[in-house]
N, C-alpha and C positions, 0 to 999 in steps of 0.2 A: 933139724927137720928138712928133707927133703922135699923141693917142688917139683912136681913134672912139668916138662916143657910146654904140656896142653893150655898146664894150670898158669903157668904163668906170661901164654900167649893172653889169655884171657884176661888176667889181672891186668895187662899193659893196654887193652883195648880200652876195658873198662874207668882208665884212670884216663886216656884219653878223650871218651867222652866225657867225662866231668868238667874237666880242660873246658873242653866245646862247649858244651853247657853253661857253661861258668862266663864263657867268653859272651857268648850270647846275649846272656842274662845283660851283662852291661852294656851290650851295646842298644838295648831295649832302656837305657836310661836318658831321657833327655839333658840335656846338659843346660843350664841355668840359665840364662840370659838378663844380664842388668834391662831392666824396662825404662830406664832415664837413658838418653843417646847423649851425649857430651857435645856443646856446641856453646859459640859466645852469645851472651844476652843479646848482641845488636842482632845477631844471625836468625835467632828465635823472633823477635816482634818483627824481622822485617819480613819472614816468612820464604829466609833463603834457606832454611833447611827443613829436609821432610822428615817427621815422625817414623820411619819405617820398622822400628823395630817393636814399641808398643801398639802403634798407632793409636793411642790415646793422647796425644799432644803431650807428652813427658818428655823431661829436659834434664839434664846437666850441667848448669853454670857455676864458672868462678861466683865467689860471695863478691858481689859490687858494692861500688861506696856508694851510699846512701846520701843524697844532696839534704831531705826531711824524712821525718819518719814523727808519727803523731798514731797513737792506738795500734790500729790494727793493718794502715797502712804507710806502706814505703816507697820513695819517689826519686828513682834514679834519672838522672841526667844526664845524656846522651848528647853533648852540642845543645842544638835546638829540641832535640827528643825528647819528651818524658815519657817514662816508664816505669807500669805501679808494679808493685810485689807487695804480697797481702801473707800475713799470716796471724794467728792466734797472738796476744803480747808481745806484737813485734817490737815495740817501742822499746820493752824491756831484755828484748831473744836480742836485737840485733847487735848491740856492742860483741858481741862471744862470735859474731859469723865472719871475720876477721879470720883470712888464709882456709875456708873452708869452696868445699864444693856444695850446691844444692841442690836436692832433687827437687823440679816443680813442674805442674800442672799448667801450662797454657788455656787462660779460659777467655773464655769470649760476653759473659753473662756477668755481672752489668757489666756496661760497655766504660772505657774502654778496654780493649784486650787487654790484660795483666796476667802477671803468673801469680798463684797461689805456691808458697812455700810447702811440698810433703816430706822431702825428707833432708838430712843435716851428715857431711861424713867429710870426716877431718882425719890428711894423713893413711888415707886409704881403708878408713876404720870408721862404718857408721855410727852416727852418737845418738841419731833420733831417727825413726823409720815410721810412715803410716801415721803423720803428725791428726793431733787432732784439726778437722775443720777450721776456721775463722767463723768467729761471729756475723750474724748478717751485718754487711756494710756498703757502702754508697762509693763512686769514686765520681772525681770531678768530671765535667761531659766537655771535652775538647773538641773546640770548633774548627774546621777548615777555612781556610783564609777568603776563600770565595764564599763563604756565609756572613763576611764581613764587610760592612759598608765603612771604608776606611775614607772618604771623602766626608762623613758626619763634618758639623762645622765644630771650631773648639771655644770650650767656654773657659774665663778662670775663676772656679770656683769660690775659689777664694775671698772674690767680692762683696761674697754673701756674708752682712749682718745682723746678728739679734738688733739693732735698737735702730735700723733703715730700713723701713717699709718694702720699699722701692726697690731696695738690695734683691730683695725676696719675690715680689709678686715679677721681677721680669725672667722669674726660672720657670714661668708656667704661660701654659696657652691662653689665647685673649680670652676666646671661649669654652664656657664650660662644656664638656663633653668633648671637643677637642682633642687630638690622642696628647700622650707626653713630649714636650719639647727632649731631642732626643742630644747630645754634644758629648766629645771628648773631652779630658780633663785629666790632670793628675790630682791625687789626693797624696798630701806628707806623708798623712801619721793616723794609721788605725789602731784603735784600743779594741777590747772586746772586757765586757765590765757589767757588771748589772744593771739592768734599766732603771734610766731613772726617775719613771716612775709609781716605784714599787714600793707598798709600806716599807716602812721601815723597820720591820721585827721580820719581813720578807728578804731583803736588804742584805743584813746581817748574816745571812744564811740561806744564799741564791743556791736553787738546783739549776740543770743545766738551760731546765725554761725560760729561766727565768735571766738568763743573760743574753745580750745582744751586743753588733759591731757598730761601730758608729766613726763616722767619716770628721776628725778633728779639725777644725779650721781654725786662722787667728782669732775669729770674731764670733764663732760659733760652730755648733758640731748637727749634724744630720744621722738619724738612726737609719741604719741600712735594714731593708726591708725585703719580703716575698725573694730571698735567698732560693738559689736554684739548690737542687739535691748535689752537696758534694763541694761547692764554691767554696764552705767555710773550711775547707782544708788547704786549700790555698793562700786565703784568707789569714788562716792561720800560720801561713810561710812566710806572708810578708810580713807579719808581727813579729815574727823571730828572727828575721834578719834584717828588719827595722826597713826594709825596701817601702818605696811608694806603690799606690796602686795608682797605675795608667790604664784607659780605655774608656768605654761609652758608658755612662750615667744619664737617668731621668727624675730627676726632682718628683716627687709623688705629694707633699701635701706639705705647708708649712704651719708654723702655730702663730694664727691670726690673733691671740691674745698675749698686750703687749706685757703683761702681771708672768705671766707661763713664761713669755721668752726672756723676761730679766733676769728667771730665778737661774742661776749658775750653784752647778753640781762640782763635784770632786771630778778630779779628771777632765771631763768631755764639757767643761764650762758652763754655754748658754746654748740649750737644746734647741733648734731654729725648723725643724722637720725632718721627713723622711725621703730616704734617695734609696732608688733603685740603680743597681748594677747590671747593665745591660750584657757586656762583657766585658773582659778585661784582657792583660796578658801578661804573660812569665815564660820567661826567657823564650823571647817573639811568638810562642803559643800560645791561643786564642782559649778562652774559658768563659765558658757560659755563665751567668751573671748571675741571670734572675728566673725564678719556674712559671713555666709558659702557661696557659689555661689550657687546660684540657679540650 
């Protein structure tokens, strides 16, 4: 079959626009953009790198090693730094985040600043994307050093007896109404155990109300009390790695009946009262102790 030469100036124009068309067409495609900008964890909380590509505060970091991790939060150590990362079972996610990168979320609500975990990609190959949320949760409220009266005088607690009056009534003010005599102190050895004193069919089968932390001394132990939002996560670091707690304590109220202070429990001995944590600190960072009144 013969083409004329008309016909097939034509055919050649026509395939050329296609060509063009076709060209177009893609160049009308946007091209994808990872929304996580790659930067180190210290880079992100200190606020040396800008967000410019989501500008949603999304991030890209190596997976960090993890100093504790307890539920839903995780607590990297930085030197002096701490820095939370929060995600849904992290407790149980994080052994597997070992050589990964992670996508997260820089949030600023509650405070302090922490990343929220959103996404998981190992080997250049996403495993987990658009993770769900974290449960509502609390993080510890970390004090600047200039919110801290480091000249307090130091007490040693330890002085303090169930079966010496005297021991006792000299951790509190002459007068009542008086505020709380305020001192530093280390404390050994915190437990965190059921109270004790809760029936005993209660006892046996504590919910989480029904436990509390209590300051072990040789001669007696104190229930720590009016806990700030968040402290018992810390609280619960020095349990696990058997560390003391150092910082400001105030004695709140001893048990004036000497029948109550003889009786010795499992554990936490002879219960002698309750002590407030004013603040404490972990690795030379300052943590709020006790929740303020409103």
């Amino acid at each position: 079959m013969k083409v004329s030469r008309r016909w097939a100036s034509w055919l050649l124009v026509g395939s050329l626009g296609v060509l063009v068309l076709h060209g177009l067409a893609g160049c009308g495609k946007k091209e994808e953009v990872d929304p996580y900008l790659y930067a180190s964890l210290n880079a992100v909380m200190k606020g040396a790198v800008k967000d410019t590509v989501s500008r949603n505060f999304t991030f890209e970091i190596d997976a960090p090693q993890f100093d504790y991790v307890r539920g839903q939060v995780g607590l990297v150590r930085d030197g002096n730094q701490l820095h939370f990362l929060v995600a849904r079972d992290l407790e149980n996610l994080y052994p597997r985040l070992a050589g990964t990168l992670l996508g997260v979320k820089q949030t600023f609500t509650p405070q302090p600043t922490h990343l929220v975990l959103e996404r998981i990609k190992r080997g250049g190959v996403i495993e987990a994307d658009s993770m769900a949320a974290p449960e509502p949760y609390v993080l510890p409220r970390l004090l600047r050093g200039g919110a801290i009266d480091i000249t307090e005088p130091g007490k040693n607690l330890t002085e303090a007896t169930w079966n010496r009056r005297e021991t006792l009534t000299t951790l509190f003010p002459e007068n009542p109404g008086d505020p709380l005599l305020r001192f530093q102190t280390g404390i050994d050895k915190l437990v965190w155990v059921p109270k004790h004193d809760l029936a005993p069919e209660v006892r046996d089968n504590p919910s989480a109300k029904d436990m509390a932390f209590y300051a072990v001394l040789p001669e007696g132990s104190f229930q720590l009390v009016n806990l700030a939002p968040g402290a018992d996560y810390i609280l619960h670091l020095l349990i696990a790695r058997d560390l003391p707690l150092v910082g400001s304590v105030s004695p709140v109220s001893w048990v004036e009946d000497f029948q109550l202070r003889r009786q010795e429990h499992d554990v936490i001995g002879h219960v002698i009262g309750e002590l407030r944590i004013n603040w404490f600190k972990y690795a030379n960072t300052f943590v709020q102790g006790y929740r303020e009144a409103l």
